[in-house]
C-alpha positions as CSV (number, residue, x, y, z in Angstrom):
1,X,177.1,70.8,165.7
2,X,176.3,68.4,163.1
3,X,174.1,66.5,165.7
4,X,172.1,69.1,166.3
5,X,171.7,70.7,163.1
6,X,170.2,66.9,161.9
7,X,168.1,67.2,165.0
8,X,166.9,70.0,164.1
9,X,166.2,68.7,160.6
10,X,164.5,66.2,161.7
11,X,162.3,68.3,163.9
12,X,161.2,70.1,161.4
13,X,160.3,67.0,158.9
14,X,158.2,66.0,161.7
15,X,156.5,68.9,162.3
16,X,156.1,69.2,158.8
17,X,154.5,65.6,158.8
18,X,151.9,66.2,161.6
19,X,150.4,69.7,159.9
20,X,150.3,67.2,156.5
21,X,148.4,65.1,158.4
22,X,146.2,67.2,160.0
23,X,145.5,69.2,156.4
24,X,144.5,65.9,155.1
25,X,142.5,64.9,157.5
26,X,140.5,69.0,156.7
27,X,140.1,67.8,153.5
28,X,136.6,66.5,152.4
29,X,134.7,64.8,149.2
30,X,134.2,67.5,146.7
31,X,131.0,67.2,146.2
32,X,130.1,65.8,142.5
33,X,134.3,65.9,142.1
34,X,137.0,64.0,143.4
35,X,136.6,61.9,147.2
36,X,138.8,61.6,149.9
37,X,141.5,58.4,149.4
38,X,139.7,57.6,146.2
39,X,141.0,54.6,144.2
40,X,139.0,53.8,141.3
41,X,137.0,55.6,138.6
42,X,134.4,58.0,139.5
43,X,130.8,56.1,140.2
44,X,129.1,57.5,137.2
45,X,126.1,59.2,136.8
46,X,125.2,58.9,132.9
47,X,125.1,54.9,131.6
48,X,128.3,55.4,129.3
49,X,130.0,56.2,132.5
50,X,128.3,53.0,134.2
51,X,130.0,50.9,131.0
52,X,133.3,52.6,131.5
53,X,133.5,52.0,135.3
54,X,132.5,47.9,134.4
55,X,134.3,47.1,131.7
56,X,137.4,48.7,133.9
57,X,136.7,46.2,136.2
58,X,136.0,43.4,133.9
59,X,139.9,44.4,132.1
60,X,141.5,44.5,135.7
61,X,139.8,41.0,136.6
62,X,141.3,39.4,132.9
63,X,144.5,41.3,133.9
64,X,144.6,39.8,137.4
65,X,143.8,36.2,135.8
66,X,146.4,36.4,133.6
67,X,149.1,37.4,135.7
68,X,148.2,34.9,138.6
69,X,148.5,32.3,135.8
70,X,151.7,33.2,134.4
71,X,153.5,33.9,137.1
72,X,152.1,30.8,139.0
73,X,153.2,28.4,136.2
74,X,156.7,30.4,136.2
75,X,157.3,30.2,139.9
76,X,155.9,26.6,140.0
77,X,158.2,25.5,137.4
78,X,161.5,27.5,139.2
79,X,160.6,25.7,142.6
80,X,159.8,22.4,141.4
81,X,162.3,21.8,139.2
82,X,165.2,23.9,140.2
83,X,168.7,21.6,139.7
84,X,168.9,21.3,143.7
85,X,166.0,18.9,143.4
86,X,167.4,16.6,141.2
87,X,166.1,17.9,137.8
88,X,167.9,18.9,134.5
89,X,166.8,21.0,131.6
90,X,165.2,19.0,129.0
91,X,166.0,19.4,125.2
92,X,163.0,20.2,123.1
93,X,162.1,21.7,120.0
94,X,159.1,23.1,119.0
95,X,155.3,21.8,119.9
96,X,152.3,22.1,117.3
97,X,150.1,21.8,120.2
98,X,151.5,24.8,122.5
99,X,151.6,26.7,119.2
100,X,148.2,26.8,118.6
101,X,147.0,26.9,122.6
102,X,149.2,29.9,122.9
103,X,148.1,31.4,119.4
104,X,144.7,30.7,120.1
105,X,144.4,31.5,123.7
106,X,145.4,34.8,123.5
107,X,143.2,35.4,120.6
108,X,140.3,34.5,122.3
109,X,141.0,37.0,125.1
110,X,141.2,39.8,123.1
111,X,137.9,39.0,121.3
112,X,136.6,38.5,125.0
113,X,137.8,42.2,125.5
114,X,137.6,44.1,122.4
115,X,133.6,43.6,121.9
116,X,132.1,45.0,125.3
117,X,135.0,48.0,124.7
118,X,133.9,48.0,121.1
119,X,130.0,48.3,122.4
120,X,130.5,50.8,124.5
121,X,132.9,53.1,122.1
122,X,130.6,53.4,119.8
123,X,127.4,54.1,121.6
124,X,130.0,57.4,123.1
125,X,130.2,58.6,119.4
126,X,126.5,58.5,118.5
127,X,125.7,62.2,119.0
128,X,122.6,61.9,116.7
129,X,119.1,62.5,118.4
130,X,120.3,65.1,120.4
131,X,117.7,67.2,122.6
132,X,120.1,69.8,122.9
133,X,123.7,71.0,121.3
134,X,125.8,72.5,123.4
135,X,129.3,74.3,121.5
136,X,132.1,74.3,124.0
137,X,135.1,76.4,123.3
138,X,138.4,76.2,125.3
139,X,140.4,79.2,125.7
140,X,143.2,80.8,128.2
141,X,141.6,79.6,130.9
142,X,138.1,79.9,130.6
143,X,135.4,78.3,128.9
144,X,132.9,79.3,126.5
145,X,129.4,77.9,126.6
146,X,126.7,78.8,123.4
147,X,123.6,76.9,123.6
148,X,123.1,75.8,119.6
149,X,120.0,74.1,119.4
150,X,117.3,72.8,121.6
151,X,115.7,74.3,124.6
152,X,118.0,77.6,125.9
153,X,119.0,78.1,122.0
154,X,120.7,81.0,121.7
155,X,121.9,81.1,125.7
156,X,126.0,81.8,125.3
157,X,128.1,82.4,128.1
158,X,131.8,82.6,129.9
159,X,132.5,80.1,132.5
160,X,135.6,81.5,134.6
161,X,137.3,80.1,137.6
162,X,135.7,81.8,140.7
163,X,138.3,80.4,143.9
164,X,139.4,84.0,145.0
165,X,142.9,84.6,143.9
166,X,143.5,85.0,148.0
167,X,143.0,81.5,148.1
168,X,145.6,80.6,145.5
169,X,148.3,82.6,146.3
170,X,151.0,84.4,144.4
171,X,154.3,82.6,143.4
172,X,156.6,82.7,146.5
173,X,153.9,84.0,148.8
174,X,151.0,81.3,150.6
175,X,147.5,82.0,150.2
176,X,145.9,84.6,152.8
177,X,142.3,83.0,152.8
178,X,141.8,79.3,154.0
179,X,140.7,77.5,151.1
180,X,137.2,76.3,150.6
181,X,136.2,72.5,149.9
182,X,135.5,73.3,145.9
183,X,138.9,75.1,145.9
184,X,140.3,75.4,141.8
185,X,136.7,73.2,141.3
186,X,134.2,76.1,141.0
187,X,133.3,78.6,138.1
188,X,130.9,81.5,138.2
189,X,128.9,80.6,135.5
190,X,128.2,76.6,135.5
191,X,127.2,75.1,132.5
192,X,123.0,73.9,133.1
193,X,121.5,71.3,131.3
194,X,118.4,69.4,132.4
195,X,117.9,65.5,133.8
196,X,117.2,63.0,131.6
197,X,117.9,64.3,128.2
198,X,120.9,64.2,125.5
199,X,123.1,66.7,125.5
200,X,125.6,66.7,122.6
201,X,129.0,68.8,123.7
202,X,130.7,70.2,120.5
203,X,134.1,71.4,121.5
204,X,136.9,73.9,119.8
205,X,139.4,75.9,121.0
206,X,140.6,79.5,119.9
207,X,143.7,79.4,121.1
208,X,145.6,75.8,122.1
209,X,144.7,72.8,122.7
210,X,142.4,71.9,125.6
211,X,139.9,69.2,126.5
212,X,136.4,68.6,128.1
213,X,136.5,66.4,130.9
214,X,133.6,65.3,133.3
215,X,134.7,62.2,134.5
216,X,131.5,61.3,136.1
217,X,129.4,61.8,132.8
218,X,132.5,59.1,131.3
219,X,133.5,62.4,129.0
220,X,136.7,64.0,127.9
221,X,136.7,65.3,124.4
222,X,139.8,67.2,122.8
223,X,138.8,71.1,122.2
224,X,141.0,72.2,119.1
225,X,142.0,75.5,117.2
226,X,139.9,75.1,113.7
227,X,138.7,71.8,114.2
228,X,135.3,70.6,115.6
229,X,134.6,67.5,118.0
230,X,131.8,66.3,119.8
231,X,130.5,64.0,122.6
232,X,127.8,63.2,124.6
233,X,126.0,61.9,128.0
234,X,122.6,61.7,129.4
235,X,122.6,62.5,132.9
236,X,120.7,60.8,135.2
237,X,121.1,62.1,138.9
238,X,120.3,65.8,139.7
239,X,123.4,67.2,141.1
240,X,126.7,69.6,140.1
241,X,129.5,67.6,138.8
242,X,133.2,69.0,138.7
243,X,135.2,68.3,136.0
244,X,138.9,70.0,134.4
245,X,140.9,71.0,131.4
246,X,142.8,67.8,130.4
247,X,145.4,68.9,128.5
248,X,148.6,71.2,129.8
249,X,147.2,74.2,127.8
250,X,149.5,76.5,129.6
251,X,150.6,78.2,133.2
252,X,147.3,78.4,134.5
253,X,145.8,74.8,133.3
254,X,145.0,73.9,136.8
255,X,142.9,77.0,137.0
256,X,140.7,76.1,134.3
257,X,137.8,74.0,135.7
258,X,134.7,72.5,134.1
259,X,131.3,72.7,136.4
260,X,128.1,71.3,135.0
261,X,124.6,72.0,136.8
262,X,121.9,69.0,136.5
263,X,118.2,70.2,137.2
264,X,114.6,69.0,136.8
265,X,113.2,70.2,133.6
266,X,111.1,72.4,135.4
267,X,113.9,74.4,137.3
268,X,115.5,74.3,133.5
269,X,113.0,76.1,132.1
270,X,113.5,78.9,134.8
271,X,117.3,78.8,134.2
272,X,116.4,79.5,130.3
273,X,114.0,82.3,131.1
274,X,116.3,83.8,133.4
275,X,119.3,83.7,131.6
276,X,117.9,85.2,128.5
277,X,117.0,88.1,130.5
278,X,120.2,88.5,132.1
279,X,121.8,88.4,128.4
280,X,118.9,91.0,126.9
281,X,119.2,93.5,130.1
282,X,123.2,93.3,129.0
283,X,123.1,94.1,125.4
284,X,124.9,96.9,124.8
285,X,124.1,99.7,122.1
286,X,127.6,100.0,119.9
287,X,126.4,103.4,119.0
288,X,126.2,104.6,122.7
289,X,128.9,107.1,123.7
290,X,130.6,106.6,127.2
291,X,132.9,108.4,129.7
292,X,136.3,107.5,130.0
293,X,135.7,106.8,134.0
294,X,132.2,104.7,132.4
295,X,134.8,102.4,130.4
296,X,137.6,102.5,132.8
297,X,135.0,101.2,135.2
298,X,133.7,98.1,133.1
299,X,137.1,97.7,131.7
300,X,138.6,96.9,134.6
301,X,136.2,93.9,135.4
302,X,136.8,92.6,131.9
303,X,140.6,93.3,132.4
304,X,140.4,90.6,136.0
305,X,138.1,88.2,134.2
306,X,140.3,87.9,131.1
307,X,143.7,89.4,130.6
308,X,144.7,89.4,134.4
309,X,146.4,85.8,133.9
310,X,148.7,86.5,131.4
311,X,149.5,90.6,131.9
312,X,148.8,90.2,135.5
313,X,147.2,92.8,137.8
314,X,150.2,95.3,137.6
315,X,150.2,95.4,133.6
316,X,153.7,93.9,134.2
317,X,153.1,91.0,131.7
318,X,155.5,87.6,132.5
319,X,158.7,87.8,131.3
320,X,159.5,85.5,128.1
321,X,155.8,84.8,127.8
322,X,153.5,87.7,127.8
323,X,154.1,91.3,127.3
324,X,153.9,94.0,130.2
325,X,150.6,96.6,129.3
326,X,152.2,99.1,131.7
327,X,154.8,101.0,129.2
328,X,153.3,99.0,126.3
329,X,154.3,101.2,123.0
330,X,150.8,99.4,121.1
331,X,149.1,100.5,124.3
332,X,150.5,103.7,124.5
333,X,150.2,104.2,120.4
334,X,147.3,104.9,118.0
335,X,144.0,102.8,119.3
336,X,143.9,101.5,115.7
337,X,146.4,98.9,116.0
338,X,145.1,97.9,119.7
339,X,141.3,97.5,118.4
340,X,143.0,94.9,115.6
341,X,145.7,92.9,118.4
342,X,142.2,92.9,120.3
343,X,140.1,91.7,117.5
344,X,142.0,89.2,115.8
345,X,144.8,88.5,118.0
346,X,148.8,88.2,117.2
347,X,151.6,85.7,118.4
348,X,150.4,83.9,121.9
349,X,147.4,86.4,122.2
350,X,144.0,84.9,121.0
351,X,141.5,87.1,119.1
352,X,139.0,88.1,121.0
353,X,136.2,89.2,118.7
354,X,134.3,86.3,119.2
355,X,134.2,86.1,123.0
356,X,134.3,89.9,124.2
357,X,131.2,92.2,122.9
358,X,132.2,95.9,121.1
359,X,132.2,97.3,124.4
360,X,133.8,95.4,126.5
361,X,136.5,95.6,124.3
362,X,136.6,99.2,124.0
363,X,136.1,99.1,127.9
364,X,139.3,97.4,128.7
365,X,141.4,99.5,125.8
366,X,140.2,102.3,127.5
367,X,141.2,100.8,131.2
368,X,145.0,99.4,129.9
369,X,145.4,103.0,128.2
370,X,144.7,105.1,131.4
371,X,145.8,102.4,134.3
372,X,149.5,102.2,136.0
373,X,151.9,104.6,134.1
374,X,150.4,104.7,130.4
375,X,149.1,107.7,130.0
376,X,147.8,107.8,126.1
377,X,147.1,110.6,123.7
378,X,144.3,108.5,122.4
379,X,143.1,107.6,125.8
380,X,139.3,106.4,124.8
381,X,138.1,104.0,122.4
382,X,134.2,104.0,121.9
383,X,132.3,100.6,121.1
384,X,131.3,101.8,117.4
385,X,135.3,102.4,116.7
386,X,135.5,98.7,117.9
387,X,132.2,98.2,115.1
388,X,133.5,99.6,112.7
389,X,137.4,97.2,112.6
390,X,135.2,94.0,112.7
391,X,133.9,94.6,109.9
């Protein structure tokens, strides 16, 4: 019985090898992401990535020197004069002379080192001269793009993960959709900047700690709650370049990717036009009055795109982290005290005031208070109630 139950064991591990095989031979370069089998750093496409990708090598050549000298002179010495041979340990005591070689030496590399690293540090910290200011803010697990200054000023945007949750899967249960070759790697709204000038990423957070990081551009810049940091790169290749959250900023970190568009300055120009088009045909009058099934409608878009990862689709919440919606006494209560959670947030829920507009946040009160079992007295909120808390 045991025989058969380790053949069968090892059955399956085989099996189980052969489909891992044959998924990794599916796979394929993400295009401007990672490649198949990579080893080293991303080729870069900005010249402070160029720097980084050299001086890597130039540190792993000094490293590889070093420890083919050390441990050549060790082994030499073990093999050559091991007592078999012959040859007993001298007595010594010290030497001014291998004092100062081994002082000096080692001082001389780390000069060697520390200036072309030195170079290239600073020339990533000079933000100044910038052709355009980009503000970056990290949140739960999205990004936020506002163009600040420069060509597109006044262009602000969401940048959501866009793989289908049917790709992804549920805890427990495999995914239903085979998953595409940008899979956890594409957004859809990707942050478009234009060949050949200096873009200067400020980044924040309004909730924890996160981080901007485009490997190929040779940036990754912490995003923090109330503080401000910034980086730059120049790129220098048209393309779309793939980048992620670099910090474990909670459950859904791996779900939080980074997706930057570079175009000609012509096809930039169209971008700006269009998007501040898009963003005038969207602004929404607070003082417009709507039906409840008008805000349920909307509400439940802006429900998917940003409170679906913590409360989940059901309004369940996740136990010990974030509360159910569904049975909710806040939800269920006056619409006062939702508007302020909304607004200004509370405990592990960011305020929202800043990222949501008047009525998509009285959109997705309205959806939460008239969805799964809530059924509200107060089961509308207009956008001028939402007005009138901010200010």
């Amino acid at each position: 019985m045991k025989q058969v139950k380790r053949l069968q064991s090892m059955m399956f591990a085989a099996s189980m090898a052969v489909s891992g095989l044959a998924a990794a031979a599916e796979v394929q370069d993400i295009p401007g992401g990672p490649a198949v089998r990579q080893l080293n750093l991303h080729p870069g496409v900005t010249k402070i990535a160029e720097q980084i990708y050299s001086l890597h090598t130039f540190m792993l050549i000094i490293c590889l020197v070093i420890f083919v000298a050390v441990f050549g002179v060790m082994f030499y010495s073990i093999l050559k004069h091991r007592k078999s041979l012959g040859h007993k340990s001298a007595t010594f005591h010290e030497s001014t002379a291998v004092e100062i070689a081994w002082t000096i030496v080692p001082f001389v590399i780390v000069i060697a080192m520390a200036l072309p690293a030195t170079r290239t540090v600073v020339a990533m910290k000079d933000t100044s001269n910038a052709d355009i200011t980009i503000k970056a803010t990290g949140m739960q697990w999205k990004w936020g793009y506002d163009y600040l200054k420069g060509e597109g000023e006044g262009i602000a945007f969401l940048s959501n993960l866009s793989t289908p949750r049917s790709q992804i899967g549920a805890p427990g249960l495999a995914p239903t959709e085979a998953r595409s070759n940008t899979y956890l790697l594409e957004v859809d709204n990707e942050m478009v900047v234009p060949m050949g000038r200096k873009i200067r990423i400020i980044t924040t957070a309004n909730d924890v700690i996160h981080a901007w990081g485009m490997p190929i551009f040779g940036v990754q810049q912490d995003a923090i709650p109330g503080f401000v940091r910034d980086a730059w790169f120049r790129a220098e290749k048209l393309g779309t370049y793939r980048g992620q959250c670099d910090k474990l900023c909670g459950k859904e970190h791996a779900y939080m990717p980074i997706v930057v568009k570079v175009v000609s300055d012509a096809d930039y120009k169209v971008w700006v036009d269009g998007k501040k088009k898009e963003m005038a045909s969207k602004a929404d009058d607070p003082n417009k009055v709507y039906t409840v099934d008008e805000l349920k409608q909307r509400g439940e878009k802006v429900y998917s795109a940003n409170c679906v990862a913590c409360h989940q689709a059901t309004g369940k919440g996740v136990a010990g982290a974030f509360p159910a919606l569904d049975g909710s006494v806040v939800v269920n209560g006056p619409t006062a005290g939702q508007v302020n959670i909304l607004l200004n947030g509370k405990n592990a829920m960011p305020a929202w005031k800043a990222v949501l507009s008047d009525t998509d946040i009285a959109a997705v009160i309205t959806y939460t208070r008239n969805s799964w079992s809530n059924k509200a007295a107060e089961n509308i909120v207009q956008p001028a109630q939402v007005l009138a808390a901010r200010k």
